[in-house]
N, C-alpha and C positions, 0 to 999 in steps of 0.2 A: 611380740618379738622380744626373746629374753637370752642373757646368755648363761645364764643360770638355769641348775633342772634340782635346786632345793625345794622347789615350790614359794606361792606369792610369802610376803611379808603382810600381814593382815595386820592395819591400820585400826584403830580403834581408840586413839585422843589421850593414851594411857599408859602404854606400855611400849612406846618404841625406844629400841636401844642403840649406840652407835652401831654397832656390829649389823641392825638393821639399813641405816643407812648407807651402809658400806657396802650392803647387799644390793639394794637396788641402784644407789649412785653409780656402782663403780665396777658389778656385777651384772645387772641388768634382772636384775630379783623383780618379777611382776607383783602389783600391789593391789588390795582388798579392801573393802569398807566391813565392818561387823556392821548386824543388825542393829545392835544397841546404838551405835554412833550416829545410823544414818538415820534414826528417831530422832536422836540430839539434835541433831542436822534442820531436821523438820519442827520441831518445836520453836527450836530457837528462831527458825525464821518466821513463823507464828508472832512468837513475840515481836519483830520487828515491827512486823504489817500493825500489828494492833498500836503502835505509838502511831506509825507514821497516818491511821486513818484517825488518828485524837486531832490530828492539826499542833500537836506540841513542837515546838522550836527544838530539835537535837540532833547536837554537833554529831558530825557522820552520815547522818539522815540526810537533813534538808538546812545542813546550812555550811557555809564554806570553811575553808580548812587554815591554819596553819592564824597567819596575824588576821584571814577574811572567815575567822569566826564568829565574830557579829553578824554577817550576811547571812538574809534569810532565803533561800532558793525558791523560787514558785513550783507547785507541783510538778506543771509540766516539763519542767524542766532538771527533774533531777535525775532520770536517764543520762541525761545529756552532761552533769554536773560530773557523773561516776566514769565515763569516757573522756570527759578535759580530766579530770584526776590521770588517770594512766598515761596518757600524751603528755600533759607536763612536762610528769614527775618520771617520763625517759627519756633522762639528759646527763647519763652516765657519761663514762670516760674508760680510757684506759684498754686492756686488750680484752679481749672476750673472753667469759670462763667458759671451761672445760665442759665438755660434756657429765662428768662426774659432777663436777660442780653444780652444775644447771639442774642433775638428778637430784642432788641433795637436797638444794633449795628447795624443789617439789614437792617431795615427800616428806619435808618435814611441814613443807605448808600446809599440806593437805590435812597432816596430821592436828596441826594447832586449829584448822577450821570443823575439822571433826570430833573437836572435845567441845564442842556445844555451843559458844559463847559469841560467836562472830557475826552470828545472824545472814548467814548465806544460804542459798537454794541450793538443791542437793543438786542439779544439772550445775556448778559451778563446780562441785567437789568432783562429779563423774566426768568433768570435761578436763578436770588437770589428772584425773587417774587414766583417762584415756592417751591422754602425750604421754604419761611413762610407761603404759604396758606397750603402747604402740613403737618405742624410743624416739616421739619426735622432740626436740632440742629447741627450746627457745635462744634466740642469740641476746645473749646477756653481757653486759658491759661489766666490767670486775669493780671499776671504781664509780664512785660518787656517794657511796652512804656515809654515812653520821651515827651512824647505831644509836640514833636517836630517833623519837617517829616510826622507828625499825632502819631496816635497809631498803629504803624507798624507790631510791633509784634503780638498782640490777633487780627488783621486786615489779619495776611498773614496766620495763621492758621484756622480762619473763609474762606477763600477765595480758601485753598486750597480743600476745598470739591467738589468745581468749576470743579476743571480739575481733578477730579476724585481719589484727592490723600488723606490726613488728616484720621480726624474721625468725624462721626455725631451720635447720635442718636436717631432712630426711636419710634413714641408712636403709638403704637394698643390698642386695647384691652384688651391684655394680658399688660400690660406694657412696660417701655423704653426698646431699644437694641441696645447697641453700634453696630454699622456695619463701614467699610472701605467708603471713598468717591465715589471708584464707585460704591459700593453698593446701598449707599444712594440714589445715582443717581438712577441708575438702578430702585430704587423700585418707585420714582416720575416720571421715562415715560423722563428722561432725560439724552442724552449722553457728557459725559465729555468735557471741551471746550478747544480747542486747543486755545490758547489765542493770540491776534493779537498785533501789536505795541501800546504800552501806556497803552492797560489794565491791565497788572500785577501792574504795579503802580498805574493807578487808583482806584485800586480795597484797597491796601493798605494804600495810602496820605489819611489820613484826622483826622478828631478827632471822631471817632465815639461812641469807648468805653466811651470816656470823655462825650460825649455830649447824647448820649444814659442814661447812669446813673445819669448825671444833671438830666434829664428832667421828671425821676421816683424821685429824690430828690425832684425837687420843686412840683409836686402833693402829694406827699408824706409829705412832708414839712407846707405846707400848711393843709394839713387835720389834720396833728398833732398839728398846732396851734389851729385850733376848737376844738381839746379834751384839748389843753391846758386851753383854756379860757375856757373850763365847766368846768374842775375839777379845773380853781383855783375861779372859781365864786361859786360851792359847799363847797369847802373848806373855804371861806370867809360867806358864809352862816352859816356853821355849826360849828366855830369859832366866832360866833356872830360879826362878824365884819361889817362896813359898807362898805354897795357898795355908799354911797354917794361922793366919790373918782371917780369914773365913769360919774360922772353927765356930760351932755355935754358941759355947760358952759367951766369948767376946760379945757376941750381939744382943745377947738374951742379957746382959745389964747393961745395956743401950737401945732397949727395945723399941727402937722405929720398925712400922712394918716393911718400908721399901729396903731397910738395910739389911732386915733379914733376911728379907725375899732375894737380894742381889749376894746375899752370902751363903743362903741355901743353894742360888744358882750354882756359884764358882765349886762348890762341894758337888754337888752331881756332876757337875761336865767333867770335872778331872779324875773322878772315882775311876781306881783300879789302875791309875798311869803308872807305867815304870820309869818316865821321866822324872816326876814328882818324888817317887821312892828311892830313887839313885841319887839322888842330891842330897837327902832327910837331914844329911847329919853334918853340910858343910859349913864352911868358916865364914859364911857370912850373915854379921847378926841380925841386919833390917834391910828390905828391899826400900826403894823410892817410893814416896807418897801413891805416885800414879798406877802403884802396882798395889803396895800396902791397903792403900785406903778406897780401893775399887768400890769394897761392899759402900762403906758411908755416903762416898759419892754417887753412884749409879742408886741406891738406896734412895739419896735426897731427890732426885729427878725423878726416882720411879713414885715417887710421893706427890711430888708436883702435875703430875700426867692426872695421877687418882683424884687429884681435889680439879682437875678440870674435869675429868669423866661425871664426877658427882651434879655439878653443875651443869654440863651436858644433858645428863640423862633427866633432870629436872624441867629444861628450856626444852627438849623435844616434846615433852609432854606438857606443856604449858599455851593460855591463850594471851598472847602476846600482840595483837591489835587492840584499836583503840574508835571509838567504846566500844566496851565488851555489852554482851545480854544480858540479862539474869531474869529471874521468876521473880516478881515484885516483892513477895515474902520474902526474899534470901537476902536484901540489899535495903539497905538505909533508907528512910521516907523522904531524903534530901537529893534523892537519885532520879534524872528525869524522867517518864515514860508515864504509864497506865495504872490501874487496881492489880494489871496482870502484868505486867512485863516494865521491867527498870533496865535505863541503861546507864551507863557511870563511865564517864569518862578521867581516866587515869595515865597512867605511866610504865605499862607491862612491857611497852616496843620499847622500852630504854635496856640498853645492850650493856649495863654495867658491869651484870653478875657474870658475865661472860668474858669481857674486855679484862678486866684484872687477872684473872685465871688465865688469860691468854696469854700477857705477861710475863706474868710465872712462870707459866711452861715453858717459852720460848727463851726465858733468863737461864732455865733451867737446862734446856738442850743446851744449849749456845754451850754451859756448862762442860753438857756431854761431850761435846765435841772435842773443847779444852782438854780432858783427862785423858781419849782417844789420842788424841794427837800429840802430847807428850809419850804417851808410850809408844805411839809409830817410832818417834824421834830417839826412845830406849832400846828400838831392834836396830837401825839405820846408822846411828853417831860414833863413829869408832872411837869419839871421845867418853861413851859411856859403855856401850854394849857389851856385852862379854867376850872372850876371848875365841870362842867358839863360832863368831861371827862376823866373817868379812866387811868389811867396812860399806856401809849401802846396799849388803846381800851382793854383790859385785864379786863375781870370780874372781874375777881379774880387775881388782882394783887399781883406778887411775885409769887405764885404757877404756874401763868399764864406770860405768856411773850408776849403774842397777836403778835401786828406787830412790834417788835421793831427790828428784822430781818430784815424785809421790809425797813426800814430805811438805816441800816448797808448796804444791798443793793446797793440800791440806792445812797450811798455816791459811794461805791467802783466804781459804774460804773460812776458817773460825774469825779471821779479820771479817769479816763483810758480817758473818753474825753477831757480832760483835757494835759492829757499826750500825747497828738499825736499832733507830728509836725506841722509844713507848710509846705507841701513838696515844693509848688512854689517858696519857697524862696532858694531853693540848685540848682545849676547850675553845671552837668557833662558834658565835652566837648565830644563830640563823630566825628566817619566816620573820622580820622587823623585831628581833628581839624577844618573841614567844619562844624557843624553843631556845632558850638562853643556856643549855648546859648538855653537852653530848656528851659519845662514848667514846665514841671512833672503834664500834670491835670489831667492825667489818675489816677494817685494815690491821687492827690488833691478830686478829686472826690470819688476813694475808702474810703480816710480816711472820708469824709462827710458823706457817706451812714452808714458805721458804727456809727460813732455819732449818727443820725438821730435813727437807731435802738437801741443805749444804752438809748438817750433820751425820745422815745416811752415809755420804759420800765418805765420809773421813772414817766414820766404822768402817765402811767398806775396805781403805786404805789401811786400815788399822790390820783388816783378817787377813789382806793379800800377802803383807809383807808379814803377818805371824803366820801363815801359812808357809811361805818362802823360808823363813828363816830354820821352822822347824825341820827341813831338810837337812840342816847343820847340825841338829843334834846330837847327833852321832862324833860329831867331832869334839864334843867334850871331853874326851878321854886323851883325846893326840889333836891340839889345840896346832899342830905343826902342819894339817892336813884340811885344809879349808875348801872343804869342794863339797857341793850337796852329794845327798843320800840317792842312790838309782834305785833304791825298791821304797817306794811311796807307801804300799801297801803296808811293810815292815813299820815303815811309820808313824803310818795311821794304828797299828795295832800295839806303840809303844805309848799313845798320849793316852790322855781319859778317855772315859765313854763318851761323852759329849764334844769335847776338843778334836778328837781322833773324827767322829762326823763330818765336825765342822770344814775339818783338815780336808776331809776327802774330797764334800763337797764344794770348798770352793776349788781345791784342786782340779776338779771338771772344765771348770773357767781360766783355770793360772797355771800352764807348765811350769816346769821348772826351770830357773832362770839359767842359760848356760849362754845369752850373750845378749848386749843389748837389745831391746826391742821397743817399740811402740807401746804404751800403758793403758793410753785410756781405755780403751775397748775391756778391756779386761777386768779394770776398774768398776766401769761403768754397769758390766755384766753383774758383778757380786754386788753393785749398790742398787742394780733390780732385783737379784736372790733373793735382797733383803725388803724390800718394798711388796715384794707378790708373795712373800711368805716361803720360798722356797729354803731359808735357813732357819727360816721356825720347823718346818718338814723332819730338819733333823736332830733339833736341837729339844724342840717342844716333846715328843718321846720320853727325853734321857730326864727332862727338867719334872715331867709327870713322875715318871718312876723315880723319882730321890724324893719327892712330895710323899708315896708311899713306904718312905721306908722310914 
């Protein structure tokens, strides 16, 4: 059951992308093992068997976990050992994540079990490939990881659907339905796994939630910087400002790539405006920061996205449990196991390279947000705006209060981005002092994704009210005449290529303001435009063709 007709995302320990993730999480993209992978798959677990029938003491195998790694587990007993491992260790908190979410973690687990290293049975990988192409949902708790050990906790409540225990639920026709893990099972043609040595930790070691929510951040992120640069290349339009701040000269000896890229944007989208051309040659000599220095700033953010995508695209393709496998030739002779199979226990579920980048970015939105919303406040403030613009876009100012809400808004929520920690910089020692330094990226990464949605919202208020205002343009000439424009289309065919889109399209969402009304809805419409890609639709076109020229 897919809601995607791209065809699967084929998994192979190597090459997944955000954009793959994005596919199956949030799309419903069905997913594939390569041949090559599901050899890896069988090797590696080869290797396991061959330590565990030595009688060697190794941690993950046959002996207990976290400070009860001295404990040596009797044979019989380490079925039983990998079943208390998942019961534990789900003792989340918090509200349950999303179906998207719950997707992402999957497929990237699936992913890091199928680059070789983890030493699990292929019925474990074909048993989490079957909940995603079938869309059954494990019910996953958002908080309790450490992004240390991995994200253990929302990792051992996803896993326990596995052996038949937790909660998922199922979509038909009729809609969702919570059911019990065998259930779930049962209705996909699958019976509950008795779990073998090292998979109850496999299944839990790694950073998945962390890295799963990155990886919808940086598509995510990225596509809200192109709504960023239309609605601040509209709002500079229809503020009479200049895009001659963009020219490429400027950039090319301050050669960041995000700054060019956000100064090659504002030059496509306004190409051809006879807004832009009517003003060329007025009396005034510098617009405001928020308008001037769009490209540096939307630049630095577009640069912060790219060094988390980098990192991304690394941790999806990485084995990130602990121990890992290896061929005894590939690994140190101080590594425990056999003549043929070493396993080495390390640090790969430590969430740091993730957690910092997380950071960044979300210091970096929070940013976006900031320059967004000063320019709302440049169309809105009749103590700055131009004269061509009623105070609040309000026909009838004072009777009328237009969008000055929208503003109030949009401060309140750059305050809340604002107000959220780091969580990577707090360090709780846990497991009696073993596991003495964590990451916290699992929450570094929650608190981004929020950001990311407060910040959506404020571009969105950003394009409503440049969309609004550009109505007025027309009164630049008779500054005495303060009433929107009745031909939109006229408009649209006075601003750039790109702006003029933008215009139309959010136009479809936003009449024209001819007396109070209700906002949110309207709001909330163009800050899904911009989440489902319907203003990349129009903007990605114009932004491709000034790339060719």
């Amino acid at each position: 059951m897919t809601d995607d007709d791209s065809g699967p995302v084929e998994l192979d320990g190597r090459s997944l992308t955000p954009e793959d993730v994005v596919a199956v999480a949030r799309d419903g993209a069905p997913v594939t093992i390569t041949t090559d992978a599901r050899e890896r798959v069988r090797v590696s677990r080869e290797r396991v068997e061959d330590v565990i029938e030595s009688g060697e003491p190794v941690y993950g195998l046959n002996t207990g976990f976290g400070e009860l790694v001295d404990e040596r587990i009797p044979p019989d007993q380490i079925e039983r050992l990998q079943t208390n491992l998942l019961r534990s260790h789900a003792a989340g908190a918090g509200r349950e994540c999303t179906r998207e979410e719950v997707r992402a973690m999957m497929v990237s687990r699936v992913n890091a079990l199928v680059a070789g290293y983890s030493g699990v049975r292929e019925v474990v990988v074909d048993h989490l490939v079957t909940l995603l192409n079938e869309d059954v949902q494990p019910v996953v708790r958002s908080r309790g990881s450490l992004g240390a050990s991995g994200d253990l906790a929302p990792l051992a409540h996803l896993s326990l659907v596995l052996i038949g225990e937790g909660e998922a639920i199922l979509r038909d026709d009729e809609g969702p339905m919570r059911v019990d893990g065998e259930v779930a099972l049962e209705a996909v043609g699958r019976e509950p796994l008795s779990l073998a040595p090292k998979e109850g930790l496999a299944l839990i070691n790694g950073t998945q939630l962390t890295v799963g929510l990155a990886a919808m951040l940086v598509v995510d992120g990225e596509r809200l910087l192109r709504a960023a640069d239309a609605a601040g290349a509209l709002t500079t339009e229809v503020t009479l400002g200049t895009t001659a701040t963009s020219d490429a000269a400027i950039h090319d000896v301050r050669p960041h790539v995000g700054q060019q890229r956000s100064a090659a944007a504002v030059r496509a989208l306004t190409a051809d405006s006879d807004v832009v051309e009517a003003h060329r040659n007025c009396d005034r000599v510098q617009d405001a920061y928020s308008l001037r220095c769009l490209p540096q700033v939307h630049g630095a953010v577009r640069d912060a996205v790219a060094h988390l995508r980098e990192a991304v695209t690394v941790e999806l393709n990485s084995a990130t449990d602990n121990p890992l496998v290896f061929s005894a030739e590939d690994a140190d002779d101080r590594a425990s196991g056999t003549d043929r199979a070493a396993v080495i226990s390390g640090g790969n579920f430590h969430g740091q390279p993730l957690a910092l980048r997380l950071e960044y970015a979300r210091l970096a939105l929070t940013d976006l947000g900031a320059i967004a919303e000063r320019r709302i406040d440049r169309i809105l403030n009749p103590n700055l705006q131009e004269d061509h613009l009623p105070p609040f876009l309000a026909p009838e100012s004072g009777l009328q209060s237009g969008y000055m809400i929208a503003q109030y808004t949009a401060a309140a929520l750059l305050n809340e981005c604002r107000s959220i920690g780091a969580a990577s910089s707090d360090n709780t020692p846990v497991s009696g002092g073993q596991e003495d330094h964590v990451s916290m990226s699992s929450q570094s990464a929650l608190n981004a994704r929020r950001v990311l949605e407060n910040v959506r919202r404020i571009v969105a208020t950003e394009a409503v009210c440049a969309t609004q205002a550009a109505d007025y343009v027309g009164n630049a000439e008779d500054v005495d005449v303060l009433a929107p424009t009745a031909d939109r289309a006229a408009t649209a065919a006075a601003l750039g290529n790109g702006t003029g889109a933008l215009y139309e399209h959010v136009g479809q969402f936003v009449p024209p303001l001819e007396d109070d009304r209700v906002l949110d809805g309207e709001l909330d419409a163009v800050a899904d435009a911009i989440a489902s890609g319907g203003i990349d639709s129009v903007v990605v076109p114009v932004l491709e063709a000034g790339d060719e020229q």
